[in-house]
SEMI-803508 format. One record per residue (C-alpha): z, x, y; residue in three letters; residue number from 0. Coordinates in steps of 0.001 Angstrom, whole numbers, plus 500000, padded with zeros to 6 digits. Example, Ala and Ser with C-alpha at 12.3 -4.5 7.8 and 13.67 -1.06 7.14 Angstrom:
2
      w      u      v type seq
 507800 512300 495500  ala   0
 507140 513670 498940  ser   1
//
This chain:
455
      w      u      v type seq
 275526 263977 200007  unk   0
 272121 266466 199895  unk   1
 274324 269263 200732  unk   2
 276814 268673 198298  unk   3
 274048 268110 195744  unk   4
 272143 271498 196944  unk   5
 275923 273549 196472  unk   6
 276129 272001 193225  unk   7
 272120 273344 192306  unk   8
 273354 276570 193495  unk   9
 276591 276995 191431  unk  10
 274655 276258 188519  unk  11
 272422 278901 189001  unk  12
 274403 280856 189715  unk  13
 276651 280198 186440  unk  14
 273146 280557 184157  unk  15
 272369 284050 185578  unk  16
 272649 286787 183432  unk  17
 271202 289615 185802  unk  18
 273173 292899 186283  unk  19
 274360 291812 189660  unk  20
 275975 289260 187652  unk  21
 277645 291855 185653  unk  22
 279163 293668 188270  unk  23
 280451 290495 190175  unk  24
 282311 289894 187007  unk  25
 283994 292918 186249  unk  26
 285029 293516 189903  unk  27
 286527 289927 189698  unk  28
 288151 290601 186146  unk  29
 289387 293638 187783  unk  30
 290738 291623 191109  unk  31
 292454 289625 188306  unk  32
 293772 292255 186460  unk  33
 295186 293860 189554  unk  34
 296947 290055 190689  unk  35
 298138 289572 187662  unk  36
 300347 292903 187249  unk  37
 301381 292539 190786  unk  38
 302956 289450 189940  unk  39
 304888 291036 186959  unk  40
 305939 293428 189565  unk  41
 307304 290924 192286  unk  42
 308965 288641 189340  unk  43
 310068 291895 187762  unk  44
 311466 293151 191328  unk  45
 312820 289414 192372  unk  46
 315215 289595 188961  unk  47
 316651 292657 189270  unk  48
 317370 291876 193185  unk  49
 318619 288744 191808  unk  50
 320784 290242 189263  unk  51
 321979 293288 191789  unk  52
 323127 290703 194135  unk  53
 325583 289278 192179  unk  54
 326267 292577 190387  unk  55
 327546 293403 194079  unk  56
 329136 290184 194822  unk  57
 331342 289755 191935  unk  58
 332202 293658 192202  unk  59
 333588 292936 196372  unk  60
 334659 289550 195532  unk  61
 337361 290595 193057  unk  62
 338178 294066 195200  unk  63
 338733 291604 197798  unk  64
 341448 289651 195380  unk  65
 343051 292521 194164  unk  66
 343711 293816 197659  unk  67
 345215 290311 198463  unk  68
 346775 289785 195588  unk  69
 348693 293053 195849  unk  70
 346859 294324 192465  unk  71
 345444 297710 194883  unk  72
 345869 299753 197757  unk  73
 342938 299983 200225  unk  74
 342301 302934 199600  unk  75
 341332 302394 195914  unk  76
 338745 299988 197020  unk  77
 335862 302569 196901  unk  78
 336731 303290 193386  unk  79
 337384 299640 192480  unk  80
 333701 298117 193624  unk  81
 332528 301081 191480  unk  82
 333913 300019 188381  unk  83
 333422 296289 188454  unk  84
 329624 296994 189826  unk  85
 328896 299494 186818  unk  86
 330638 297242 184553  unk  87
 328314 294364 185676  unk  88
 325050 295591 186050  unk  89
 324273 298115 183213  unk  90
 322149 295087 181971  unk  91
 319891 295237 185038  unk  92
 319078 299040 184383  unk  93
 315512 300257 182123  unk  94
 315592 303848 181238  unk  95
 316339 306360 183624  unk  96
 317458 303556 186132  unk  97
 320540 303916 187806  unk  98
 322767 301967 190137  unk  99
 323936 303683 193501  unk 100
 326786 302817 195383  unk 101
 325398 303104 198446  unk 102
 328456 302730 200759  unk 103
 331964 300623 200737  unk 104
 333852 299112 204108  unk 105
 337040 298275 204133  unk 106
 337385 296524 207994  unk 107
 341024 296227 208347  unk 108
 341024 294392 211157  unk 109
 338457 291827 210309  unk 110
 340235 291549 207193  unk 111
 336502 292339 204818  unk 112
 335193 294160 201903  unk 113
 331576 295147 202493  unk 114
 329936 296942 200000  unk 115
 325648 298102 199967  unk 116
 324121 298962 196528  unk 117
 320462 300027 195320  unk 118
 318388 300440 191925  unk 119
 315474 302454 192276  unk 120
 313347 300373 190174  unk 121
 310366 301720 187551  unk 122
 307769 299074 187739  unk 123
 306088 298195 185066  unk 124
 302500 298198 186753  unk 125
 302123 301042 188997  unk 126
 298931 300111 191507  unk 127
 296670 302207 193801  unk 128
 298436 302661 197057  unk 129
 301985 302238 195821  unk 130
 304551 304086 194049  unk 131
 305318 304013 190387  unk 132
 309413 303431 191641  unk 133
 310536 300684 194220  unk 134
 313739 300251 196069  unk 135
 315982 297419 195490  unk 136
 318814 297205 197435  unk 137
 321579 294529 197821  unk 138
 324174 294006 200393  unk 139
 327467 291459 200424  unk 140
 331043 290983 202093  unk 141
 334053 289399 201371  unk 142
 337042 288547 202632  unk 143
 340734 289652 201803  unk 144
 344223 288584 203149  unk 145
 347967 290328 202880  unk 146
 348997 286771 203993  unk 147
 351800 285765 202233  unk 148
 352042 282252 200942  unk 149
 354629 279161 201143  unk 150
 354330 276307 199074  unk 151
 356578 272828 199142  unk 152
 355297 270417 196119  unk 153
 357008 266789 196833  unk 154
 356912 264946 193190  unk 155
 357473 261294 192720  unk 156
 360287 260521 189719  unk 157
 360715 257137 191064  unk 158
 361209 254083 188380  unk 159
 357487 253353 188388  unk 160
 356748 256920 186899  unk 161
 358735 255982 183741  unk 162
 356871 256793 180319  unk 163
 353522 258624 180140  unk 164
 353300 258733 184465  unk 165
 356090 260983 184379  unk 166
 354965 263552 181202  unk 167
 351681 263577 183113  unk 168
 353054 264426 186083  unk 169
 355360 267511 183983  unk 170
 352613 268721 183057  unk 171
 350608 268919 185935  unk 172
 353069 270043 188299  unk 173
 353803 272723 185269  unk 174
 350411 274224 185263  unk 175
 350598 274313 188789  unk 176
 353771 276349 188682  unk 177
 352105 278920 186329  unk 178
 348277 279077 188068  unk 179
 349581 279709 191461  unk 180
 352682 281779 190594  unk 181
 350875 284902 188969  unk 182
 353180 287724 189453  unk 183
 351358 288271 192292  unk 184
 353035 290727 194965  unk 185
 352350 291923 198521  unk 186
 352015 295740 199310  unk 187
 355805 296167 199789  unk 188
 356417 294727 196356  unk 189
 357404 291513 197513  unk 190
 356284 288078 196074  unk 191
 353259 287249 197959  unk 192
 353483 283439 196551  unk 193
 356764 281621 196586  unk 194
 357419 277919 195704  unk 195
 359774 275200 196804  unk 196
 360189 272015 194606  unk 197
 361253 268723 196396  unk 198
 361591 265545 193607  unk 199
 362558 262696 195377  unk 200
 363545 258952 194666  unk 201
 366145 256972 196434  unk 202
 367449 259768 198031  unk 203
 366981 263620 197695  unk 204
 369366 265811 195636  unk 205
 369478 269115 197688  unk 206
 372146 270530 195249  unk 207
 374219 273427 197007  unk 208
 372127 272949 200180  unk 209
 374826 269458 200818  unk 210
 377853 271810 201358  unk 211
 375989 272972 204865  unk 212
 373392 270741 205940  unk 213
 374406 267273 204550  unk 214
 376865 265126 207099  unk 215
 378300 262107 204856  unk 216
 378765 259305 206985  unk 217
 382092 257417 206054  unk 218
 381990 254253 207996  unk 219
 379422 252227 209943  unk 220
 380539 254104 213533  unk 221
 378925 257425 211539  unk 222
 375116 255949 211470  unk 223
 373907 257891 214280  unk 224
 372389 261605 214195  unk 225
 374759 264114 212783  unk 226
 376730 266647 214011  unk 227
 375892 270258 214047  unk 228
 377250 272051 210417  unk 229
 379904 274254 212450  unk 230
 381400 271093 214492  unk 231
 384671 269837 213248  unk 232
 382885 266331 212351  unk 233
 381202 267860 209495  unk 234
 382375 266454 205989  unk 235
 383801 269324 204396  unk 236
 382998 269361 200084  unk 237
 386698 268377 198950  unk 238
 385961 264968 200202  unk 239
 381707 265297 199582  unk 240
 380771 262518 196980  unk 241
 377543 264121 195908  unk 242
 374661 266128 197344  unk 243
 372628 263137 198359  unk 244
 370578 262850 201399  unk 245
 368918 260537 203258  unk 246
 366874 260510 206586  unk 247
 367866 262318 209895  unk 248
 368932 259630 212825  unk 249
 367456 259422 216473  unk 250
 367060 262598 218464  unk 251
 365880 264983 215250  unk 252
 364896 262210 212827  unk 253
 361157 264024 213190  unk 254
 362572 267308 213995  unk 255
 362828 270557 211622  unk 256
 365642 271649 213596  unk 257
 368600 273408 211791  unk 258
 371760 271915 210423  unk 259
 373420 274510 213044  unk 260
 372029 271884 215825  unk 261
 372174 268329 213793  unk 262
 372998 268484 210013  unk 263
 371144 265558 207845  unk 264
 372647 262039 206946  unk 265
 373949 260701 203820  unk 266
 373857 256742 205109  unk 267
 377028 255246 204578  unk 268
 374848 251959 203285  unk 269
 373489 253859 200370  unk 270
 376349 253548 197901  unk 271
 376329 249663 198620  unk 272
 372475 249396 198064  unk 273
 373315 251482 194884  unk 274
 375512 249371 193191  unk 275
 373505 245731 194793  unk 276
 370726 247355 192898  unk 277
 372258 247614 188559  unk 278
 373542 251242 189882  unk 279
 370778 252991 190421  unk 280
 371409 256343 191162  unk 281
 372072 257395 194867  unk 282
 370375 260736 194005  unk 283
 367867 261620 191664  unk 284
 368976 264181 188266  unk 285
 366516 266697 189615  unk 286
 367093 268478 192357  unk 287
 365817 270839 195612  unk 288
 364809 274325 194707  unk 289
 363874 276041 198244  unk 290
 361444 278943 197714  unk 291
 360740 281040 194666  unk 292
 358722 283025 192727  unk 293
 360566 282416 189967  unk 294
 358604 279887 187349  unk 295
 360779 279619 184760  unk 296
 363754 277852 187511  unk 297
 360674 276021 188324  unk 298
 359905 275137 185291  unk 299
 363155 274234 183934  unk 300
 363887 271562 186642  unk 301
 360606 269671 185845  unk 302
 360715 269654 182474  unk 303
 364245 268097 183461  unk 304
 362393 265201 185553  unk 305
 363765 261087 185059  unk 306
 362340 258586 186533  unk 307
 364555 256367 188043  unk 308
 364736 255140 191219  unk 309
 362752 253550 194643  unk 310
 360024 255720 196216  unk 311
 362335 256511 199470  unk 312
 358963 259345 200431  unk 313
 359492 260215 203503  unk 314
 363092 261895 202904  unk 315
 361165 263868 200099  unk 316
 358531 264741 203067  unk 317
 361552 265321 205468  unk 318
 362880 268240 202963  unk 319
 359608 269442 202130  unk 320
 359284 270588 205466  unk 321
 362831 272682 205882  unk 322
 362044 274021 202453  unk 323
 358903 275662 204646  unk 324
 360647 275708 208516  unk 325
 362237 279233 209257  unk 326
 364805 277086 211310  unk 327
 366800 276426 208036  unk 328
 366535 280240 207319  unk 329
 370127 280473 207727  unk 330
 371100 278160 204871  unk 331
 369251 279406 202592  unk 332
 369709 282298 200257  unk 333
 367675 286090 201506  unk 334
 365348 285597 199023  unk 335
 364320 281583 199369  unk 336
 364178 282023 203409  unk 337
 360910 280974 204976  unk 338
 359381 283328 207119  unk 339
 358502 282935 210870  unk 340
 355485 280603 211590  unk 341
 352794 283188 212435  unk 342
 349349 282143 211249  unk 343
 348225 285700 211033  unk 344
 351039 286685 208623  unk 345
 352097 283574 206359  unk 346
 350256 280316 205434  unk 347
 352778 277125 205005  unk 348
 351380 274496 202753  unk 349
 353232 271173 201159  unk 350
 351578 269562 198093  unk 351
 352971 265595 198601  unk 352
 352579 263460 195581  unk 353
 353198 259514 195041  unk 354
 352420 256664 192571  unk 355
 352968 254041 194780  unk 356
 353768 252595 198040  unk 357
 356438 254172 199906  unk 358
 359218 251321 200059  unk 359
 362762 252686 200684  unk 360
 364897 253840 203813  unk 361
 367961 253402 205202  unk 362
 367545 254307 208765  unk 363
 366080 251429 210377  unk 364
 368340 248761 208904  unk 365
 372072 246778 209051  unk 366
 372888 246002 205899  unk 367
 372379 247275 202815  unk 368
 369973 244608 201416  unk 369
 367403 245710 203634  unk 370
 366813 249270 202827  unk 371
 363965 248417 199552  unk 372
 361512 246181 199436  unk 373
 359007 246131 196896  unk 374
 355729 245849 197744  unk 375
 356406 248789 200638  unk 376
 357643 248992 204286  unk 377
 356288 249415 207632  unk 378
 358778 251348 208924  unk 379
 359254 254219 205568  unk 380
 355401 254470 206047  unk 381
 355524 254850 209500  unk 382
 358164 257513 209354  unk 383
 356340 259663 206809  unk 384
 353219 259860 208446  unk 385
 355317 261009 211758  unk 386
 356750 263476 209757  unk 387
 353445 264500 208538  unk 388
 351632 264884 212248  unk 389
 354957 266649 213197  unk 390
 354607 269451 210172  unk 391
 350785 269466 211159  unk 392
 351501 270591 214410  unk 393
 353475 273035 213233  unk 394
 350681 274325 211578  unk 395
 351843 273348 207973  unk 396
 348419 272603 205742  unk 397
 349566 269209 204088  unk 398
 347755 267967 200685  unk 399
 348548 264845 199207  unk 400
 347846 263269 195704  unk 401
 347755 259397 195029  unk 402
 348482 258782 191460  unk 403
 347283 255266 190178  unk 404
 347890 253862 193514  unk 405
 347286 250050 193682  unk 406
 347739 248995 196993  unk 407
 345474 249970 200242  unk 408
 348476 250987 202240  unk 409
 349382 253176 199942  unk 410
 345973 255032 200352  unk 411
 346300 255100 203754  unk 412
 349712 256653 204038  unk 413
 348668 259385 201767  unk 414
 345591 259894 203628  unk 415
 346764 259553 206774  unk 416
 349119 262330 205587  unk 417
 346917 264882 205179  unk 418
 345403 267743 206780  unk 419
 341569 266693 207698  unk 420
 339062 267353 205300  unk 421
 336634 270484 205847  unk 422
 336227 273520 204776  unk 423
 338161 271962 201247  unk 424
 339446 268544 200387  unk 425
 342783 267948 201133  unk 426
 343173 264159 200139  unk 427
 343196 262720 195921  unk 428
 342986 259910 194088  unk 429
 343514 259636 190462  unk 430
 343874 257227 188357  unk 431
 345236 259364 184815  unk 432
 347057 262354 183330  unk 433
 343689 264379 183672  unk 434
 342686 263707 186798  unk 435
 346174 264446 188224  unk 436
 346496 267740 186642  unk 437
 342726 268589 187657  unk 438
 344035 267621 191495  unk 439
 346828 270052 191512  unk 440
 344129 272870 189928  unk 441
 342004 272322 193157  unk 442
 345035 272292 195583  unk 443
 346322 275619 194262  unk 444
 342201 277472 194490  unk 445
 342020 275624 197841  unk 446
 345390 277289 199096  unk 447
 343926 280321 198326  unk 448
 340739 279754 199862  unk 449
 342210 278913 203075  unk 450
 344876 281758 203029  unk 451
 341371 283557 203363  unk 452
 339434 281924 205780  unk 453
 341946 281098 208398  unk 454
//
């Protein structure tokens, strides 16, 4: 206590003295002060700028990096394109007689990056003894870019249970996601770089022109086993083709993406009774298949055309997702709507699967007509489309799914179980309105792209 009383004595003293050794104390420590405080201005001064540089840089290699994937430039205009997005974005940073240098640009085309170094030679606005009037700021960042082309199969619900405002939610939605990920964008040949498939699905799926050769209609009972290839003489030729309905494959290829050239898909023979069992509902849905495009207005058109009508039958919407994507089915498709060859390097294959409910329809695991729908879901359409799902994983299709207003827990867990893992992005929603769907669909499409980049 005596020796904290006897510092105390001493500060006070030394506070009360007005001596010239007092006066010299004081202006060397008003001068320390002086000097502490304008090096501060300097480090906050320096800090911002570097701050402000940094993203000047990032946002100038960032969108280089886009317009080389997108097709928008040539790599050898990425010098001159960092230049103009990094003096368009950081003339703000820059006092008189400042200047930003481009210090150097990197195009690594076989690391697939933009690298890009920049510097500002700063004027500080207290120069101090020992240092220069003008500091260096430099800033350094790298992105990277992809000539990857992309695939993209969107399954949409227009079962019954998306009558009324489910079903203009789900228009527009799957309409802004049409028009955000179909930009005109084009690879360096001039080719779409983006192309998109659109699978609707209810009790069946309407695959349109596609039925002539890859749809075997089974006539009698003694036809409810897999189908014959499309050039055997068993295949239903279109004079006696009742629609373009289909249902699931049978046995050997029922999770296969083999071609119709080695086992065409079934139209069940049972699906006309269940049909008229259940007040005619139709055997196929209005809307129908449109394999790969990058034309939105065809798009367009059929979803604006969507009725909902119809059992949720999902896994023969998940069933022609996949061809839409497998280059096995190149052959009956037209040049321009073929998928490409799986090759993770070149092409990135992604299916968007949506539902509002609990998968509940099928036709391959039953006898009789009155067992294909039930209700409140079955075991077996569930089980079918999440074996379809790990089959398309292998394959190295990303999968996304959407769950819109589900109600029931095994609904959830098809759709999850459905898709790709979560990691780098989410792959898995749940919403419950016309906002959060449309906001799901607006992640999928900047997560495709995202991933078209990292992997």
């Amino acid at each position: 206590m005596r020796k904290f009383q006897g510092l105390a004595r001493a500060a006070k003293r030394f506070a009360s003295d007005s001596s010239g050794n007092f006066a010299i104390l004081g202006g060397l420590t008003i001068s320390m002060l002086a000097m502490a405080a304008g090096f501060g201005v300097n480090v906050a001064q320096l800090h911002n700028v570097k701050s402000g540089l940094s993203q000047a840089v990032d946002a100038a290699v960032t969108s280089t990096a886009r317009d080389l994937t997108t097709g928008r430039i040539k790599l050898k205009d990425a010098d001159n394109t960092v230049r103009a997005f990094l003096e368009a974005n950081s003339s703000r940073l820059l006092a008189p007689g400042e200047k930003v240098v481009l210090n150097k640009v990197v195009v690594d085309k076989l690391l697939g990056t933009v690298e890009a170094s920049a510097y500002i030679d700063v004027n500080v606005f207290f120069p101090l003894f020992g240092t220069s009037n003008r500091q260096r700021v430099s800033a350094t960042t790298a992105s990277l870019y992809s000539d990857k082309r992309i695939e993209v199969a969107m399954m949409l619900d227009v079962t019954g249970s998306m009558e009324g405002q489910k079903i203009e939610d789900l228009k527009k939605a799957a309409t802004n996601a049409v028009n955000n990920l179909l930009k005109g964008e084009t690879t360096p040949s001039g080719e779409p770089r983006v192309r998109m498939s659109l699978v609707p699905y209810a009790n069946s799926v309407n695959v349109g022109d596609l039925a002539q050769s890859s749809v075997f209609v089974e006539t009698k009972k003694s036809d409810r086993k897999q189908a014959p290839g499309n050039t055997e003489p068993k295949a239903v030729s279109s004079s006696t083709r009742p629609d373009n309905c289909a249902t699931e494959r049978k046995e050997l290829y029922q999770y296969s993406d083999v071609g119709p050239d080695v086992s065409m898909v079934n139209r069940d023979f049972l699906i006309d009774a269940y049909s008229k069992a259940n007040r005619d509902t139709p055997i196929c849905p209005g809307a129908r298949v449109v394999p790969l495009t990058a034309n939105k207005d065809k798009l367009k058109a059929e979803i604006g055309a969507f009725v909902a009508l119809g059992g949720t039958a999902g896994h023969i919407g998940i069933q022609w997702a996949w061809y839409t994507l497998s280059e096995n089915w190149a052959g009956v498709f037209q040049k321009s709507e073929r998928p490409e060859k799986a090759d993770p390097e070149k092409v990135s294959k992604v299916a968007i699967l949506m539902t509002d409910g609990e998968f509940n329809l099928s036709y391959f695991d039953i006898d009789k007509s009155d067992e294909a729908y039930n209700r409140y879901g079955k075991e077996a359409t569930r089980t079918a489309a999440k074996t379809l799902c790990e089959e398309m994983r292998k394959k190295g299709i990303e999968i996304f799914t959407i769950g819109f207003k589900l109600d029931t827990a095994a609904a959830k867990k098809t759709m999850k179980d459905c898709a790709s893992p979560d990691g780098v992005v989410k792959r898995y929603f749940e919403t419950s309105n016309g906002k959060e769907l449309d906001a799901a669909f607006q992640e999928i499409i900047r997560n495709i792209e995202r991933l078209a980049l990292t992997k």
